[in-house]
N, C-alpha and C positions, 0 to 999 in steps of 0.2 A: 504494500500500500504506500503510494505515495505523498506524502505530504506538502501540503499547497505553499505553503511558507516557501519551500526549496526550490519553487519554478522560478525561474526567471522571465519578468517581467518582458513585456513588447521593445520598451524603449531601453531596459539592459541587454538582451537578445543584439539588439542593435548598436549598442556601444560595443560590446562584445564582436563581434562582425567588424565594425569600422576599427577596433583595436588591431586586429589579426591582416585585416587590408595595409592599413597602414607599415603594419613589421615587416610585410610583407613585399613593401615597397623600401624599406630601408633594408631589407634583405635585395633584392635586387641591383640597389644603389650601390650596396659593396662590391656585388659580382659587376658593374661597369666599371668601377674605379680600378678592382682588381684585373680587369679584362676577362676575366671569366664569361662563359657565354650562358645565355639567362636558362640554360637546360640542367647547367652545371648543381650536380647532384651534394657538392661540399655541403658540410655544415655549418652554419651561422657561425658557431661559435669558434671553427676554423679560420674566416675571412675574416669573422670580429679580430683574431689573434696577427692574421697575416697583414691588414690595413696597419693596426698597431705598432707593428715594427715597422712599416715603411713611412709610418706618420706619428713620432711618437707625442704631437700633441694633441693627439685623438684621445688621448687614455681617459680622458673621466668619459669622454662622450661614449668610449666603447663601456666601460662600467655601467653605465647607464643602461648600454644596448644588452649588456648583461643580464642585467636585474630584469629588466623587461623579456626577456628570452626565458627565464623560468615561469614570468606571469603568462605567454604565449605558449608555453610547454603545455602546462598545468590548466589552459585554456581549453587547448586542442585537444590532450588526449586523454582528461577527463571529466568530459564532457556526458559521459555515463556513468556518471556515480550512483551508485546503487542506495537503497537507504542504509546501509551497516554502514557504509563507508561514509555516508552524510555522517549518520549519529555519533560515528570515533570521532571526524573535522570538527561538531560541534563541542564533543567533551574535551578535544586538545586547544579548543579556542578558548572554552572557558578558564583550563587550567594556565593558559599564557598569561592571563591578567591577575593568577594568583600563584605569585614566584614562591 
């Protein structure tokens, strides 16, 4: 049974979407920079590493690209969270606010 609290909304559906586009276009943007061709199967967080050493005042921006790259992981591929798996997320949220 699923719990209505846990759907996401029309217009987070949509922020969500527009999140994943967008990474998706600065994913791209490194395979130009890099010369890579946009079929180019590398991993993000390979080009994130290889831009870095060729540019090294990229570094907080690739940090950034980082941290965002777990939020687009954890976006994409669960996306199927079952309710066990909701109910652990909500009882390990609770516990972060009490160290």
């Amino acid at each position: 049974m699923t719990d209505a609290s846990t759907e996401l909304t029309g217009k987070q559906k949509k922020d969500v979407e527009d999140f994943l586009h967008l990474f998706g276009n600065a994913e791209a943007g490194l395979k130009r920079r890099l010369g890579r061709a946009a079929t180019d199967r590398t991993g993000v967080s390979v080009l994130m590493d290889e831009y870095e050493k060729l540019n090294p005042l990229w570094s907080s921006s690739a940090n950034l690209l980082r941290r965002l790259a777990e939020i687009r992981n954890l976006l994409t591929h669960q996306r199927g969270l079952d309710e066990g798996s909701l109910q652990m997320i909500r009882g390990d949220r609770g516990r972060v606010g009490q160290p």
